[in-house]
C-alpha positions as CSV (number, residue, x, y, z in Angstrom):
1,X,-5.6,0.6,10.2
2,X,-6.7,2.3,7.3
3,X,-9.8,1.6,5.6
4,X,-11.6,1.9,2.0
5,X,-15.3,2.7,1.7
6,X,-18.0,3.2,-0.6
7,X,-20.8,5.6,-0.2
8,X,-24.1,5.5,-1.6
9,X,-25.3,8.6,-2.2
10,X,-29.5,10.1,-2.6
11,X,-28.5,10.7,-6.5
12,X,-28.1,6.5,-7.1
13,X,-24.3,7.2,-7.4
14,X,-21.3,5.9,-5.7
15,X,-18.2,7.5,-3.9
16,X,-15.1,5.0,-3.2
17,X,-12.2,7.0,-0.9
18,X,-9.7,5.6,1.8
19,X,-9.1,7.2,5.2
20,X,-6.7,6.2,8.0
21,X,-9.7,7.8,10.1
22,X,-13.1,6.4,8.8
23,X,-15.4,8.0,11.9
24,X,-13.9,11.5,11.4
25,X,-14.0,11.3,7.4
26,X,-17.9,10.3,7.2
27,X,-18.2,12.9,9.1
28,X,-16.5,15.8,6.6
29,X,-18.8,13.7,4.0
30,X,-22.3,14.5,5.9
31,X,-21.0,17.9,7.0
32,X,-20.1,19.4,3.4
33,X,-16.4,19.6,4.1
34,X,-15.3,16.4,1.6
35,X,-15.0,18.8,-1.6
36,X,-15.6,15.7,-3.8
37,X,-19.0,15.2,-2.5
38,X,-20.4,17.8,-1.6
39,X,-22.0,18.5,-4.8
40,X,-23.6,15.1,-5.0
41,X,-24.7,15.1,-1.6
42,X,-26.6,14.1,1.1
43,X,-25.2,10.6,1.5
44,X,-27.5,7.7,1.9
45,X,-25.8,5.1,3.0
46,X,-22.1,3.6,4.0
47,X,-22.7,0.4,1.3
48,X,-19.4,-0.7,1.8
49,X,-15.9,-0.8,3.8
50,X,-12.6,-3.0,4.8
51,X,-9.8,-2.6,6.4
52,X,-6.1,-3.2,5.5
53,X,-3.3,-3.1,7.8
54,X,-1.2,-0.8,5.3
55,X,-1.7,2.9,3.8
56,X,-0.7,1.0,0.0
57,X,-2.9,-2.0,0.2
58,X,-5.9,0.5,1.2
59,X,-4.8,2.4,-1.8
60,X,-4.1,0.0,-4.2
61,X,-7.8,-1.2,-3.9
62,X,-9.1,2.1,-3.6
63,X,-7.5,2.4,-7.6
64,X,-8.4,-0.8,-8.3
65,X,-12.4,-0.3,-7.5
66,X,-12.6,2.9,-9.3
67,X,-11.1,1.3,-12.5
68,X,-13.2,-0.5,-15.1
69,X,-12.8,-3.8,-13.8
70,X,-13.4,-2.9,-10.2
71,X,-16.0,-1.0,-11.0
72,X,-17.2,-4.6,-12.1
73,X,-16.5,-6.3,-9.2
74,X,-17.6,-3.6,-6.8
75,X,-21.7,-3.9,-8.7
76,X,-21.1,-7.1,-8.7
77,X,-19.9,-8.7,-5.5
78,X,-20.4,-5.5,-3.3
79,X,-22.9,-3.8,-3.9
């Protein structure tokens, strides 16, 4: 499985990523090893997640949520 998340971190921002291992990769978030947020850390909150039964669907959505019309979606229907 691999699986596509969105954090909500302390700032009011979000973080969307994809991981084949979701346990292990909230993990390197709360722990400071995820280099994209460990400037906007701590995390809050897992808001989001689903899983696909493909590496490209998981990705495809992953793009697809951090684009202008996902971005959309994701406030909208999500969040």
């Amino acid at each position: 499985m691999h699986y596509v998340y969105i954090l909500q971190l302390e700032n009011g921002q979000h973080y969307v990523g994809s991981t084949a291992n979701i346990d292990d990769r909230l993990a390197r978030h709360e722990g400071g090893v995820a280099c994209r947020t460990t400037e906007r850390m701590p995390m809050k909150d897992m808001a989001f997640y689903a899983a696909f039964q493909s590496k490209e669907k998981a990705k495809a959505f992953e793009r697809y949520l951090k684009s202008s019309s996902g971005f959309a979606f994701r406030n909208k229907r999500l969040l």
